[in-house]
C-alpha positions as CSV (number, residue, x, y, z in Angstrom):
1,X,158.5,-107.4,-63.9
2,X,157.0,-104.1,-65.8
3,X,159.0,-103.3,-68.8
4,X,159.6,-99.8,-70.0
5,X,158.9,-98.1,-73.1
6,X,162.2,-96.9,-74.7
7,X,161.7,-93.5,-76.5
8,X,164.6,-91.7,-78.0
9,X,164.7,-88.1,-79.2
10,X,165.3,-87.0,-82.9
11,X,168.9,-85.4,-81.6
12,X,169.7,-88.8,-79.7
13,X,169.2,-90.6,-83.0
14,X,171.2,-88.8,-85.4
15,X,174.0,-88.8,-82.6
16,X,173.3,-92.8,-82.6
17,X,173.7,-93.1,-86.6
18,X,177.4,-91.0,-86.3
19,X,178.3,-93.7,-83.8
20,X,181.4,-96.2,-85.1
21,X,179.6,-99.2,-87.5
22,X,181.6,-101.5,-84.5
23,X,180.2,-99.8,-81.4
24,X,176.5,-99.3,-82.8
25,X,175.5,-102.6,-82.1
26,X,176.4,-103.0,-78.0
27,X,175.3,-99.0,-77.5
28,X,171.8,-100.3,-78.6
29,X,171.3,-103.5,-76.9
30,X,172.2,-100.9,-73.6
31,X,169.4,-98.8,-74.4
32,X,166.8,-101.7,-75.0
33,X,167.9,-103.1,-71.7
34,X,166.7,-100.3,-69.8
35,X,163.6,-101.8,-70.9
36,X,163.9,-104.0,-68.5
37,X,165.8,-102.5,-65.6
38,X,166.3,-98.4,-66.3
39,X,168.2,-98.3,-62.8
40,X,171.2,-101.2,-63.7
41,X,173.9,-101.1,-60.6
42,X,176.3,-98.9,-63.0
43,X,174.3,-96.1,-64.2
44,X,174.6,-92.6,-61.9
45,X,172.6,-89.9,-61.5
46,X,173.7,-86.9,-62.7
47,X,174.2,-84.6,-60.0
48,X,171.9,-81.4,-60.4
49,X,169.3,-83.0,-62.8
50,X,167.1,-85.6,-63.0
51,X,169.0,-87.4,-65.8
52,X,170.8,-90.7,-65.5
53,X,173.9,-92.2,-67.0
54,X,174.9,-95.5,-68.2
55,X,178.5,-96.3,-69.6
56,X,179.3,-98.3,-73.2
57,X,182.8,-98.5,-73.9
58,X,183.6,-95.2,-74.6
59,X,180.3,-93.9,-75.0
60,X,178.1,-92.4,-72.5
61,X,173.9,-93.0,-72.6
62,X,172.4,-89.9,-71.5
63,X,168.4,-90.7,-70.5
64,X,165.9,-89.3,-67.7
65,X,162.6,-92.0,-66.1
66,X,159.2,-91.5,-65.9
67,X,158.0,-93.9,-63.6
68,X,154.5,-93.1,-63.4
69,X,154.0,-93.4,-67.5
70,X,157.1,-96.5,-67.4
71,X,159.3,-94.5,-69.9
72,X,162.4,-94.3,-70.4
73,X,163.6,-91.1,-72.3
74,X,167.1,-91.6,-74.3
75,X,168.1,-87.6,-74.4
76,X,171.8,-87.5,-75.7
77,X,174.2,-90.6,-76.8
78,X,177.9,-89.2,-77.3
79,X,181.6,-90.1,-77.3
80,X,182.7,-89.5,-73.1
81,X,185.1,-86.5,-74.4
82,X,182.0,-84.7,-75.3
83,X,179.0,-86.3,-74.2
84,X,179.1,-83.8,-71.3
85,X,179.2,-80.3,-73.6
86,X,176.5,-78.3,-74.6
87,X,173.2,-79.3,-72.3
């Protein structure tokens, strides 16, 4: 099986190090195992955009695929209430 690369933007991260010390842990083992499968049976495409969600308790995982480079691009990491808002 062909791994992915993970790449996470700058935004992404800082919303990653204002995450709860108890949920930081389980939000980034979900984003290193789209490594190894960045279409798992519960993410969903986002409907009007070529972005893909995954679920972690009560945070959402916001990322879009390149398949033809094997990336996987982490875009937004939020609480559910807001993960949505601004873009």
């Amino acid at each position: 099986m062909v791994k992915y690369r993970i790449e996470i933007k700058k935004s992404a991260a800082k919303e990653i190090e204002h995450i709860a010390r108890k949920d930081i842990k389980p939000v980034l083992e979900k984003i290193y195992s789209l490594a190894e499968n960045p279409r798992p049976h519960n993410c969903k495409k986002l409907s009007g955009q070529e972005k893909y969600r995954i679920r972690c308790g009560d945070y959402r995982i916001l990322y879009s695929i390149e398949d033809a480079i094997l990336i996987v691009f982490v875009v937004k990491v939020g609480h559910r209430k807001d993960v949505y808002r601004g873009g």
